[in-house]
Structures are given as structure tokens and as C-alpha cells.
N, C-alpha and C positions, 0 to 999 in steps of 0.2 A: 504494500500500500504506500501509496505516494505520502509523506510529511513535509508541511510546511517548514519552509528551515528561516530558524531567526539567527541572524548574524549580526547585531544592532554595533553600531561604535558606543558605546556608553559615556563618551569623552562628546559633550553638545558644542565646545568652544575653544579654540586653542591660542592663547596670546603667549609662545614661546616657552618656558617652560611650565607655565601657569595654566591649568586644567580646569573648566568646568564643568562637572559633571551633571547627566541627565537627572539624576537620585537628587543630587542639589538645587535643580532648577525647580522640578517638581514637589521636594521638602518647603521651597521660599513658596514658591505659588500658593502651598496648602497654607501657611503660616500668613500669610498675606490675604489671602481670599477668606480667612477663618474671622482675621481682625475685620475686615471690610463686612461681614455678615453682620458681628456683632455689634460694628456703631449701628447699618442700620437697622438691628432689635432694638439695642439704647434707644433711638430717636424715634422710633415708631413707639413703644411702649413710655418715651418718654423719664427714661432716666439718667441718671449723669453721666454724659458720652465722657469725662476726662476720668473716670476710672478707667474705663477701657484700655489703654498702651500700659500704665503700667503693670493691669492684671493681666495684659497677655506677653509680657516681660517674663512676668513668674511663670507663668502655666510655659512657657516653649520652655526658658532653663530646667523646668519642672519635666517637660518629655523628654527632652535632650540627653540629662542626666540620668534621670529613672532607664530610660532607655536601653542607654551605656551600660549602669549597673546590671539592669536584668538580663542583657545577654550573657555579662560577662559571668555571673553568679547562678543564670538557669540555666545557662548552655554548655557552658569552660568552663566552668569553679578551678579547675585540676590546672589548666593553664593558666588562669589569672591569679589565683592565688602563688601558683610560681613564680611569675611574672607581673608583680603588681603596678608596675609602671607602665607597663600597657593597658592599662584601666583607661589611663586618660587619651589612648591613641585613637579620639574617634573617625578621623580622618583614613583610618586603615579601616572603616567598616567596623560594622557588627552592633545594630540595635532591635531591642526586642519590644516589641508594641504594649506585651504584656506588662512590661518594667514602663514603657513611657504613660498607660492609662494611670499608673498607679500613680508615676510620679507627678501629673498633671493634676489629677484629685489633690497632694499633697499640699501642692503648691497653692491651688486655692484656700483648701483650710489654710496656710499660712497668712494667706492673704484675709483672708478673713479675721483672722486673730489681730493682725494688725492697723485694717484699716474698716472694719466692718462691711458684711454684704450677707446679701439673703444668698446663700450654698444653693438652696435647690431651684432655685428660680434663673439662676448662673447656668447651672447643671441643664437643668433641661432643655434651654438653649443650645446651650454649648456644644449640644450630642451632636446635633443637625452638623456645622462645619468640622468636626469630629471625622464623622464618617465619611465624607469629603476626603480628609485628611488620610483617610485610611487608604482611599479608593487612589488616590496621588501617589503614596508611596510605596502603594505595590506596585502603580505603573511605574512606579522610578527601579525598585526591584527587578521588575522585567526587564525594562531598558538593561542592566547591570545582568541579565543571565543569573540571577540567585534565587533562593529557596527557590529551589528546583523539584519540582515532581518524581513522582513515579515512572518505569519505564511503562509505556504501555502500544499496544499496535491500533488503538480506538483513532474515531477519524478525529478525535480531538488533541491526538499527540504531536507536539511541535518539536522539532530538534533545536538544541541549541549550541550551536555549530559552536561558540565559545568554550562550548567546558566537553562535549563530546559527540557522538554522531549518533546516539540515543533516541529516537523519538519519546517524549516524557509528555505528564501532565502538564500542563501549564497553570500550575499551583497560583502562581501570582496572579494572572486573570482569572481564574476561578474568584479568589476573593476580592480582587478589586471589582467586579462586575456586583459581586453582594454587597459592597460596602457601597457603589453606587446607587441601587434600589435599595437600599437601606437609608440615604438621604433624600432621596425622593419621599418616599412612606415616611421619614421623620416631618420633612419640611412641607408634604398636603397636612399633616395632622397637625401640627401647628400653625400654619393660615387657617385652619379650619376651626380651631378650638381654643386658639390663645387666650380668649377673653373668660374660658372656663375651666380653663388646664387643672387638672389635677395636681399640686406638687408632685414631683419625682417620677410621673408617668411615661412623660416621653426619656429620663434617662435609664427607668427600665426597659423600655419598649427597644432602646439601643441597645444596652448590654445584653439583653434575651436576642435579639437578632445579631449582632456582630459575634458574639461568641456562639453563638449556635453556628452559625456559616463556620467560622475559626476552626471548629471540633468539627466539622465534616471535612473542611477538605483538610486538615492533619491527615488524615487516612489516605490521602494520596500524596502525600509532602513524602521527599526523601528527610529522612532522621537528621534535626537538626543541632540535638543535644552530643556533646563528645563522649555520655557516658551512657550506659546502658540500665532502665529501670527493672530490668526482668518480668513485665508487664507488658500488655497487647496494646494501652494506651501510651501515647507521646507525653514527652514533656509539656508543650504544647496545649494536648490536651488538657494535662490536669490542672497545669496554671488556667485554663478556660472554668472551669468547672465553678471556683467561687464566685467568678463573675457571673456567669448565667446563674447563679442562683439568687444573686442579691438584686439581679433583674429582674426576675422572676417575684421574688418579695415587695420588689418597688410597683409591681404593676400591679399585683394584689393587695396593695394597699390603695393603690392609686384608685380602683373598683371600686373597691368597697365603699372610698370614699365617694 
């Protein structure tokens, strides 16, 4: 069977030995297009547009960071803790969504603690350019030939002529396509309901869709942890696992109410 073959340059710009890469254009885009959503929530719902930059200050060093960490601690412990000076090389790759959601959350509670803000009213928002954000830098992934699939001969196996002559899953469009319809479904139900929103519904409505997506297509992800659980689930998955359920608790609350 014929495979589409991707052979992408991952280098978008070259001014001599300075590189810039497609993972980087589409990280600024997501980061850029997330702050642009959120002044106009601010002004439309009418609240103070100059908290805005420096809460999305904290929340990016808050993915950034978390990010960093959680690849380096759910994926390589064994190497990074050999190697602890490679912690801060994020320029060589390696961030985990799982570590940037947390570290994102973090950063608002900090922000909150210091400058005051309603958390779930932030949150629920916030999920909508969120999952954009998702949908961005798996395409940036792709571009880069990483977290790579499964071999398989289905008509939806692409090779990726960078790393071997494999026809595989195409893991990163699997999820970036859900994380796409996933800000769709977020952002109708919000024009829709803004003026009745339940706290916290649409940020479980997110974490029950993004991590449910996340935990199915693990099962065609090649293994991306360096050590082995002795377990049919991924690392992946099980870092999924308390997230869909505290989405799951946010939406049944959100009901009831």
C-alpha cells in the first residue's frame, strides 16, 4: 500500500547560524492568539483588560516550566537526575503537556494569592484558547517528526522519512484534530451560555475531552517514557487518569448545579 511520506524541514527560517523553528512559530502563535482571546473575554464581559499580560506572564512561565519539569521527571527521571543540568536545556526539546497543564493551574493560584481573581471564572475561559494551544503544538510536533506512532499498514499510516521508512500512526494529528473540535465544542458553549455558565463546567467539559482523546491515542503512541511500568497502560496514560476524573467531578457538579 502506497504511504504518504512526510519529509517536512522543521527549520521555518534561517538568518545564518540562527534557526527558527516551526515548534517555535506555532508555541508564539498559541501564546499570542490565547492573550488576544482573552482581552476580548475581558472587554466583552467587561472586566479589567490590564490584569491580562501580567497573568499571562505567569501562566506561559507556568507551562514553560511545569512542562520542562514533567518531561524530565515522567519521562527520564534516570537521565535527568544524572544529568541535572540538563533540566534547564529546553532548547534541546522535551516538554510534556501533562507537566505544562499543571504548571499553568499553578501559576494562576499564585496569581491569585497575590493579586486577587475569581480561579474558576479565569479557568473556564481559559480552556477555550487552551485547547487551541494544544491543537498548535502538536502541529508544531508534526512539523518536528516527534511523538511518533505506531507502525501500522492502515490507509492512515504516514512515513516519516526523518526518523525512518516506517509507515506509522500519525499520533500528533490524531490529537491535534481533537484538540481542534475540542475548541470548537468549548467556544459554541460558551457564546451560547456565558450569561448562565455554571462555574467550573466548561473547565471540566475540557479536561473530560482532552484527556479522554490523550488516553486513546496513547495506545497508538510509540512509548515515550525511558523506563518500563510492567503495565499495559503508558505513562501517558496514567498521568491522564486524574485529570479526566477531576473533569468529570467538575461537570457533575456543574449539573447538579
Amino acid at each position: 500500500m502506497e504511504h504518504f511520506v512526510w519529509d517536512a524541514n522543521p527549520v521555518a527560517l534561517s538568518f545564518g547560524p540562527l534557526h527558527v523553528y516551526w515548534y517555535g512559530v506555532l508555541f508564539a502563535t498559541a501564546i499570542i492568539s490565547g492573550l488576544k482571546f482573552m482581552e476580548w473575554v475581558y472587554k466583552t464581559e467587561k472586566k479589567d483588560t490590564a490584569q491580562i499580560e501580567p497573568l499571562f506572564l505567569y501562566i506561559v512561565v507556568g507551562i514553560v516550566v511545569g512542562a520542562r519539569l514533567g518531561h524530565c521527571f515522567f519521562y527520564e527521571p534516570d537521565y535527568y537526575l544524572a544529568h541535572p543540568l540538563e533540566i534547564i536545556a529546553v532548547w534541546k526539546g522535551g516538554l510534556a503537556s501533562h507537566g505544562g497543564g499543571l504548571g499553568a493551574i499553578l501559576a494562576i493560584l499564585w496569581y491569585k494569592k497575590k493579586h486577587g481573581l475569581d480561579v474558576m471564572w479565569l479557568l473556564d475561559r481559559l480552556m477555550i484558547p487552551t485547547a487551541f494551544f494544544g491543537f498548535l503544538v502538536r502541529m508544531g510536533n508534526f512539523m518536528n517528526s516527534e511523538i511518533l506512532g505506531k507502525p501500522t499498514e492502515s490507509s492512515f499510516g504516514i512515513i516519516f522519512a526523518r526518523i525512518d521508512m516506517i509507515p506509522r500512526h500519525p499520533a500528533q494529528l490524531y490529537e491535534a484534530v481533537s484538540y481542534l473540535l475540542i475548541t470548537f465544542i468549548l467556544l459554541a458553549i460558551y457564546l451560547k451560555s456565558k450569561e448562565k455558565l455554571q462555574s467550573g463546567l466548561l473547565f471540566g467539559i475540557f479536561l473530560t475531552l482532552v484527556f479522554t482523546a490523550r488516553f486513546l491515542v496513547e495506545f497508538v503512541k510509540e512509548r515515550q517514557a525511558d523506563y518500563s511500568l510492567g503495565i499495559d497502560l503508558t505513562t501517558g496514560q496514567l498521568l491522564s487518569i486524574p485529570f479526566l476524573l477531576l473533569g468529570i467531578y467538575f461537570i457533575v457538579r456543574g449539573v447538579k448545579k
